[in-house]
N, CA, C and O atoms as a GROMACS GRO file, in nm:
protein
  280
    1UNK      N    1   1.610   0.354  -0.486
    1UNK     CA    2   1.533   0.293  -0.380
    1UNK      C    3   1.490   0.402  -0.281
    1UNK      O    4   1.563   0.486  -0.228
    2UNK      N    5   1.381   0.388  -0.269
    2UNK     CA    6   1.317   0.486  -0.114
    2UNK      C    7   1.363   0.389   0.013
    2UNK      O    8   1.355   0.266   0.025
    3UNK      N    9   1.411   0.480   0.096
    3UNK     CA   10   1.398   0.441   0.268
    3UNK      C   11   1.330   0.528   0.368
    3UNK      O   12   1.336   0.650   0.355
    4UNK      N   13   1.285   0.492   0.435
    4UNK     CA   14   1.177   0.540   0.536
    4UNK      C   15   1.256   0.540   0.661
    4UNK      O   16   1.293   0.435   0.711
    5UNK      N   17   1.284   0.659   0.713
    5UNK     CA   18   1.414   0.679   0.849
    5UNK      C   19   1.307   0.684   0.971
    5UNK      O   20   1.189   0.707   0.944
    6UNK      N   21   1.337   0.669   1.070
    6UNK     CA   22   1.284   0.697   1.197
    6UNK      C   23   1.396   0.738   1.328
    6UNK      O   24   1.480   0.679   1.397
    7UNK      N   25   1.356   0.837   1.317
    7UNK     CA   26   1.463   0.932   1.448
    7UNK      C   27   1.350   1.011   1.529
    7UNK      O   28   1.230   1.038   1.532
    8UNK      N   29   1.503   1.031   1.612
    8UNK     CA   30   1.461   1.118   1.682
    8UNK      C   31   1.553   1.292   1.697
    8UNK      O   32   1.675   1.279   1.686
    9UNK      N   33   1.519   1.395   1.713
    9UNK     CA   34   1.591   1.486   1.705
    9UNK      C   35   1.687   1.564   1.732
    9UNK      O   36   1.754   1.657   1.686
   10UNK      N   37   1.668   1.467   1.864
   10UNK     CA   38   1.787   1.503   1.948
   10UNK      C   39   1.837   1.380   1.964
   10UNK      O   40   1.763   1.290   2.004
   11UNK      N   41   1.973   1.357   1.934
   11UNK     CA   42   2.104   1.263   1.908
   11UNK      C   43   2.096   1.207   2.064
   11UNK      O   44   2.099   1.090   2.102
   12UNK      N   45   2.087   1.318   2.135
   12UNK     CA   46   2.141   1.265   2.312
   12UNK      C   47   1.989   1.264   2.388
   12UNK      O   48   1.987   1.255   2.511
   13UNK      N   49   1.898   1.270   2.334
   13UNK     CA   50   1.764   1.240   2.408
   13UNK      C   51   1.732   1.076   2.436
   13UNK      O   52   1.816   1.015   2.371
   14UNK      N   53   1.664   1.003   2.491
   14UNK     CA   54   1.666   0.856   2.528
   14UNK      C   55   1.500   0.822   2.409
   14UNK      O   56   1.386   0.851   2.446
   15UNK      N   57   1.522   0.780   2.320
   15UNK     CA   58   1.403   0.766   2.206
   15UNK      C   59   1.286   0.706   2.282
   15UNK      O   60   1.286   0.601   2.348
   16UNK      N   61   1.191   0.788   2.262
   16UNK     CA   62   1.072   0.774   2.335
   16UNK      C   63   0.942   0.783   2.190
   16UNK      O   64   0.917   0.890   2.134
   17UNK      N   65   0.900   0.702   2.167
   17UNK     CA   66   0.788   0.668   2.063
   17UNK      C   67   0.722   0.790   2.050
   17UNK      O   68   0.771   0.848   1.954
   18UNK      N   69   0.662   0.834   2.085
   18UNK     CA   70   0.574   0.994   2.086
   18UNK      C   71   0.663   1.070   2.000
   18UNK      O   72   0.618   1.125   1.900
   19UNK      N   73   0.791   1.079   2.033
   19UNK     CA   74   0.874   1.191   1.973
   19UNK      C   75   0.938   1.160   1.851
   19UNK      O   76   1.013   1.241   1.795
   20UNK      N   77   0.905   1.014   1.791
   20UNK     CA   78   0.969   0.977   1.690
   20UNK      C   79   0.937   1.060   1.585
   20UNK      O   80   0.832   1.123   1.576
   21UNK      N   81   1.043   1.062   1.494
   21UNK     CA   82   0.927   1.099   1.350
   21UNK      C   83   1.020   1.033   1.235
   21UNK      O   84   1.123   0.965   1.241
   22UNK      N   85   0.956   1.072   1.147
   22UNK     CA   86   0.994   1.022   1.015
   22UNK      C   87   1.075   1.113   0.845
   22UNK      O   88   1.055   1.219   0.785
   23UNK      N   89   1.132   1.039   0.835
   23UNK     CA   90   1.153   1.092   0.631
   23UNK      C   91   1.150   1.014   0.564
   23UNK      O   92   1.148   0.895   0.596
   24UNK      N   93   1.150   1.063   0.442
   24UNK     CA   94   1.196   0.951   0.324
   24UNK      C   95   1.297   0.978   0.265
   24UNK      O   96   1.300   1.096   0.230
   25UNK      N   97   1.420   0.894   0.226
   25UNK     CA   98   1.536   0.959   0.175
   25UNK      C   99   1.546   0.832   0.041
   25UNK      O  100   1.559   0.712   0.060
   26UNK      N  101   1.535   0.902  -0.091
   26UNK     CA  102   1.593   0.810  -0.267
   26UNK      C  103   1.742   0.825  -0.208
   26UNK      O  104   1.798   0.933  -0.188
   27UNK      N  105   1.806   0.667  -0.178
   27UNK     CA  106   1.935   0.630  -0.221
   27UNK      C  107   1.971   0.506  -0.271
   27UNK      O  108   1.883   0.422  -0.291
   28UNK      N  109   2.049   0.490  -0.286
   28UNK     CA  110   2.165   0.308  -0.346
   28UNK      C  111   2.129   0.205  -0.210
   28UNK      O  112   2.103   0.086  -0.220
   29UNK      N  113   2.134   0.267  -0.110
   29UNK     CA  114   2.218   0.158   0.039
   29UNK      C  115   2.126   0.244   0.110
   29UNK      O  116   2.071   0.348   0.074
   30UNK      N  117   2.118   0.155   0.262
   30UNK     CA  118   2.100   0.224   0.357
   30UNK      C  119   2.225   0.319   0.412
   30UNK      O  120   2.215   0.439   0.439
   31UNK      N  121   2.312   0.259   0.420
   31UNK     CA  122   2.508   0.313   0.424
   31UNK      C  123   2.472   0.453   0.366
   31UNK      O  124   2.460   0.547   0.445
   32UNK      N  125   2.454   0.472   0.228
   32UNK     CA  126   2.437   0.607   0.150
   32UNK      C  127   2.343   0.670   0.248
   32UNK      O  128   2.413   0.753   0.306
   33UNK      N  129   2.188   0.678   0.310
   33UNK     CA  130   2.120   0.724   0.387
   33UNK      C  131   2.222   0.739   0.514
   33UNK      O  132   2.255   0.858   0.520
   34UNK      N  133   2.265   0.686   0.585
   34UNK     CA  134   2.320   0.736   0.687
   34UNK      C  135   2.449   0.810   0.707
   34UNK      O  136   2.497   0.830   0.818
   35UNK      N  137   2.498   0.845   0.606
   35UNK     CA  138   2.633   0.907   0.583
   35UNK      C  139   2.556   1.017   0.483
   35UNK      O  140   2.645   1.076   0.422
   36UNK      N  141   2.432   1.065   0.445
   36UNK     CA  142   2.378   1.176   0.395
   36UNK      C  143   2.348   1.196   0.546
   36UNK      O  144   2.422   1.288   0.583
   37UNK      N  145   2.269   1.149   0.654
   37UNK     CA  146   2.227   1.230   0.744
   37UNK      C  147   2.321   1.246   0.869
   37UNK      O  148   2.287   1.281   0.983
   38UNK      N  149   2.411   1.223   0.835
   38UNK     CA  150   2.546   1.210   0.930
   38UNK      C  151   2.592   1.335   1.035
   38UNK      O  152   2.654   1.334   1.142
   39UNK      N  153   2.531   1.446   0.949
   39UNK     CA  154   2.586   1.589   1.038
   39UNK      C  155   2.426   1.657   1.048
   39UNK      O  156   2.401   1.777   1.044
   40UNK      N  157   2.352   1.575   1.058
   40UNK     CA  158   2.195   1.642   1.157
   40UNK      C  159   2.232   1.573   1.270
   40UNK      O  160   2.297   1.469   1.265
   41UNK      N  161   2.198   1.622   1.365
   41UNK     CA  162   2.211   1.613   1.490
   41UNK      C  163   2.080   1.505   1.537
   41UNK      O  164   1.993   1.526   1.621
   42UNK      N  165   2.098   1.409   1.469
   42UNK     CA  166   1.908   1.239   1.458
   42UNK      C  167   1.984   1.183   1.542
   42UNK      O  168   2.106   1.178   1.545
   43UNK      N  169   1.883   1.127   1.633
   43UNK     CA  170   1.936   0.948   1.663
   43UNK      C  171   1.836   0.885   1.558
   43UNK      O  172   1.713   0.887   1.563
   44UNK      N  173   1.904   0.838   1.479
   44UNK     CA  174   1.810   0.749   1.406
   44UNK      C  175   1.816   0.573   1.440
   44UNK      O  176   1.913   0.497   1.437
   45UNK      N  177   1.671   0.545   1.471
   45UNK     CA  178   1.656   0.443   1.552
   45UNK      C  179   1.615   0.331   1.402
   45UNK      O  180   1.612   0.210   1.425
   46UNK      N  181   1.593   0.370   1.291
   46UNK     CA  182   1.593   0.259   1.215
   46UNK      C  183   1.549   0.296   1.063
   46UNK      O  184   1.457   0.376   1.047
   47UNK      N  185   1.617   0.237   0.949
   47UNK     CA  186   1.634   0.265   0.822
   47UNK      C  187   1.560   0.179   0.777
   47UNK      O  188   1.603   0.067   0.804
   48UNK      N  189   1.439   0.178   0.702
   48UNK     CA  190   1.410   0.088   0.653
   48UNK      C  191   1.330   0.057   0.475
   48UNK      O  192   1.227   0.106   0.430
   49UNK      N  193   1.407  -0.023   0.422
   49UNK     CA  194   1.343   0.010   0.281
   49UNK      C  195   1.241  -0.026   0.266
   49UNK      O  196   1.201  -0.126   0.326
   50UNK      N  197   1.139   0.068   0.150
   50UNK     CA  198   1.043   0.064   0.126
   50UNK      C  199   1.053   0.026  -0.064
   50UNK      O  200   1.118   0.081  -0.153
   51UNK      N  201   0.958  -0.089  -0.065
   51UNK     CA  202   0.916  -0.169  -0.144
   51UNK      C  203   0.769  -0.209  -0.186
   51UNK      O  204   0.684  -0.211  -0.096
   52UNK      N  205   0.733  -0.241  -0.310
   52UNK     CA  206   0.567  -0.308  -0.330
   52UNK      C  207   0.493  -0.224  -0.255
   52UNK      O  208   0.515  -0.103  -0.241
   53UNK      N  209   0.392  -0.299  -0.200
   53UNK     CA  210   0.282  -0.249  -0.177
   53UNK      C  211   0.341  -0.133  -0.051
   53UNK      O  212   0.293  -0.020  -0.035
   54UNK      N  213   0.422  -0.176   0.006
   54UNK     CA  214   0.399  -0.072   0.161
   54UNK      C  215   0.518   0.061   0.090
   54UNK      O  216   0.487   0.175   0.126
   55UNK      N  217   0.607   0.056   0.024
   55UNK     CA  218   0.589   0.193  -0.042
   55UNK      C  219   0.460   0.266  -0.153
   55UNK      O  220   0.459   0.386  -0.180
   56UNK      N  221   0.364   0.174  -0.200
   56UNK     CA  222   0.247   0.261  -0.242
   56UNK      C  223   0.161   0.294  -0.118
   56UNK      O  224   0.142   0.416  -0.122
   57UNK      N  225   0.125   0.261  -0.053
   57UNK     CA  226   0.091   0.289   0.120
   57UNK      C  227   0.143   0.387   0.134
   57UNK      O  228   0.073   0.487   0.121
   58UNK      N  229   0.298   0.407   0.169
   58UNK     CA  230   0.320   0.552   0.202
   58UNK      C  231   0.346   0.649   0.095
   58UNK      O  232   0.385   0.763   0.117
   59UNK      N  233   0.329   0.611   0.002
   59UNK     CA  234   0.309   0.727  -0.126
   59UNK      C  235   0.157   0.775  -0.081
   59UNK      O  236   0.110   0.889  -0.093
   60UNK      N  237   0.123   0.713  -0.053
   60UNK     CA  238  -0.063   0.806  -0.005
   60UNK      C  239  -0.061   0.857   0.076
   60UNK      O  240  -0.164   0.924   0.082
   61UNK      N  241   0.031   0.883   0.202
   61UNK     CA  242   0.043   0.976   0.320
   61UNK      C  243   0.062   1.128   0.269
   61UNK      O  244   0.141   1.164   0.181
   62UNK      N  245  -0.027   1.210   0.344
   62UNK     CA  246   0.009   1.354   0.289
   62UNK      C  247   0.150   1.355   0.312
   62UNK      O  248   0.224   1.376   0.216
   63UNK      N  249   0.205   1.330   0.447
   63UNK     CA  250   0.317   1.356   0.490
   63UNK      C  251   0.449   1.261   0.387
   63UNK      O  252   0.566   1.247   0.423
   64UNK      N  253   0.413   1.229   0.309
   64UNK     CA  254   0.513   1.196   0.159
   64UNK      C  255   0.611   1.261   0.091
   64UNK      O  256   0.588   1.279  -0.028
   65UNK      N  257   0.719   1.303   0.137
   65UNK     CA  258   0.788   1.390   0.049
   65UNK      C  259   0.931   1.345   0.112
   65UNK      O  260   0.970   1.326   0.227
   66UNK      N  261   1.002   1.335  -0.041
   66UNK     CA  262   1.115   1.256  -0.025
   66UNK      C  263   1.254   1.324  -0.031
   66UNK      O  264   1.260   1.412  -0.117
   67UNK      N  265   1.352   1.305   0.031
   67UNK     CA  266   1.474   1.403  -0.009
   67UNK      C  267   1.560   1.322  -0.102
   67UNK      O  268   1.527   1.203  -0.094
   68UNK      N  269   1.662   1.342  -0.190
   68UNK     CA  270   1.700   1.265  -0.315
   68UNK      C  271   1.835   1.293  -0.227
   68UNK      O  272   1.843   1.394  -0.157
   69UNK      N  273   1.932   1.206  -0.236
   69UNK     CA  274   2.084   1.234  -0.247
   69UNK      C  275   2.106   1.272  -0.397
   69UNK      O  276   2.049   1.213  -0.489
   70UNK      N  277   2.208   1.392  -0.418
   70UNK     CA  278   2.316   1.380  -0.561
   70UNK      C  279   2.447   1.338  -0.553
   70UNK      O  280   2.516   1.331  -0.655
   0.00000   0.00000   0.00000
């Protein structure tokens, strides 16, 4: 499964929309995604899976590139 993360970069900053950004992380769970990004220093403000049509949507973003857990 793909998930589509939204953080921010600094853990102790107050999340302000402008500064958000994004990844894509292939795992099992959202649980698996957040215990892979556990020791970056994100506030991650929301995990969300991508499915059907709105993961082919963001398969067309240049900005597309996914990190795999092993």
């Amino acid at each position: 499964m793909i998930f589509k993360v939204y953080y921010q970069e600094n853990r102790n900053e107050v999340p302000v929309r402008e500064n958000t950004k994004s990844l894509y992380v292939e795992a099992s769970s959202e649980r698996e995604v957040r215990n892979h990004l556990k020791d970056r220093n994100y506030n991650i403000e929301l995990v969300q899976l991508l499915e059907g049509s709105h993961l082919e949507y963001e398969q067309g973003s240049q900005n597309y590139e996914v990190e795999s857990i092993d």
